[in-house]
N, C-alpha and C positions, 0 to 999 in steps of 0.2 A: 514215483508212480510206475505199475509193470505196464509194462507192454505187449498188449492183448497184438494176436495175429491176425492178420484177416484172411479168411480162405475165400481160395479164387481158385475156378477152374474154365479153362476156354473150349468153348467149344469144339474146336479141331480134339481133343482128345480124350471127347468121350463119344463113342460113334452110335447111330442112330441103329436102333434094332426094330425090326416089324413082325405085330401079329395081327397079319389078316389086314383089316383095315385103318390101322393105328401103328403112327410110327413112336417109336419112346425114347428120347435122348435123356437119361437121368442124371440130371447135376449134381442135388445134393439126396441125402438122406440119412437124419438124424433123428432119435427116441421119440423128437416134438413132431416132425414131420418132412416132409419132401417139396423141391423144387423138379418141375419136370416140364421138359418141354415136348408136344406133342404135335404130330400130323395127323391131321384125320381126313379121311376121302370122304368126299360127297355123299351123303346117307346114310354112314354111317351114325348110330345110336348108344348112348352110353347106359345101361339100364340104369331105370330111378334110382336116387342115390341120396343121401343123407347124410352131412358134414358134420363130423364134432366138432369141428374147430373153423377159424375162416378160413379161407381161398381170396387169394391174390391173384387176376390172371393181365395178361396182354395176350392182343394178335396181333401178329404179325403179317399174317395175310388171310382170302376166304372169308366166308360168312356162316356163325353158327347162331344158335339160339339153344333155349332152354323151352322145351313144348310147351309149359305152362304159363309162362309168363311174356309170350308173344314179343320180345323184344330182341332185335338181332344187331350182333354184336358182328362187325367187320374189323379193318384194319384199324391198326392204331386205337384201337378201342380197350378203354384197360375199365377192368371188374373186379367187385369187390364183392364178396359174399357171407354173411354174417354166419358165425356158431349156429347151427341146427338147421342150415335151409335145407330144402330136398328140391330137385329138382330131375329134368331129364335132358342132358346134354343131344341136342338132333344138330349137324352138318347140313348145312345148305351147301356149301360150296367146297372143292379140297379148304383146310384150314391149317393154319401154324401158327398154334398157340403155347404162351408159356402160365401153367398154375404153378405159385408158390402156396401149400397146405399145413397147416397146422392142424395135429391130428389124423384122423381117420375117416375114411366113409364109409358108410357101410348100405350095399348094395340091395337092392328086393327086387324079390321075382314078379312074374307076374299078378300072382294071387296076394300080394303084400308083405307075405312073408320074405327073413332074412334070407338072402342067397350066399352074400358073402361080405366080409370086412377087408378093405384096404390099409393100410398103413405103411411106413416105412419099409417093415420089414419083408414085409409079401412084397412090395414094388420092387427094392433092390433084388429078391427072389427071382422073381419072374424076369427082372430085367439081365441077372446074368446067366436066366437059364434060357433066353434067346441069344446071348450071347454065346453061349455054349453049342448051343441048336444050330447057328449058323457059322461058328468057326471063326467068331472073333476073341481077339485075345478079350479077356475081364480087365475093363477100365482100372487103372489106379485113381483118377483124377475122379472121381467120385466123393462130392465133398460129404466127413462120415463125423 
């Protein structure tokens, strides 16, 4: 029987980058999707958004919700979100949370229309063009 590897990356080495009021420590990211763990400051808003695939999340600390669905999610509180929900990530409190994503989401603006699609690829993007932005070396430990 072969023997499959498991990849593992620790935290100490891949380092937290921020835009605005979201912090981003990205684990993995693969063609299926991304693990990512995230800070968000209090009132901060994710615009509506639309999952092709599910979401796995935990917190770790803080209190957020989803606007539409009245139900807030604090510490130790782990979520599960099925293929195609939408919703609107709102911050009650600072937050530290981790989503594992299968898939993409794809973002709308105000008026309903698409604003923009997330996925793997645009995440590790933006995540090392904050890393770039602020002068950290590009992770290796990025599970790919």
């Amino acid at each position: 029987m072969e023997e499959l590897q498991v990849g593992h990356v620790h935290e100490a080495d891949v380092p937290w980058v921020y835009a605005g009021d979201v912090g981003i420590q990205l684990l993995r990211a693969t063609p299926t999707g991304f693990a990512v763990r995230n800070r968000f400051k209090a009132g901060y808003r994710l615009p509506t958004h639309k999952h092709t695939g599910s979401v796995n999340g935990f917190t770790f600390s803080g209190r957020w919700c989803y606007a539409e669905q009245g139900v807030e999610y604090v510490a130790g509180t782990f979520i599960h979100e099925p293929a195609g929900s939408a919703h609107t990530l709102t911050v009650l409190e600072d937050t530290d949370v981790l989503f594992m994503v299968e898939g993409a989401y794809v973002e709308y603006a105000e008026d309903g229309t698409v604003a923009g699609v997330v996925d793997s690829e645009t995440l590790i993007g933006a995540y090392y063009a904050l890393c770039d932005a602020f002068g950290i070396p590009r992770p290796e430990a990025v599970l790919r």
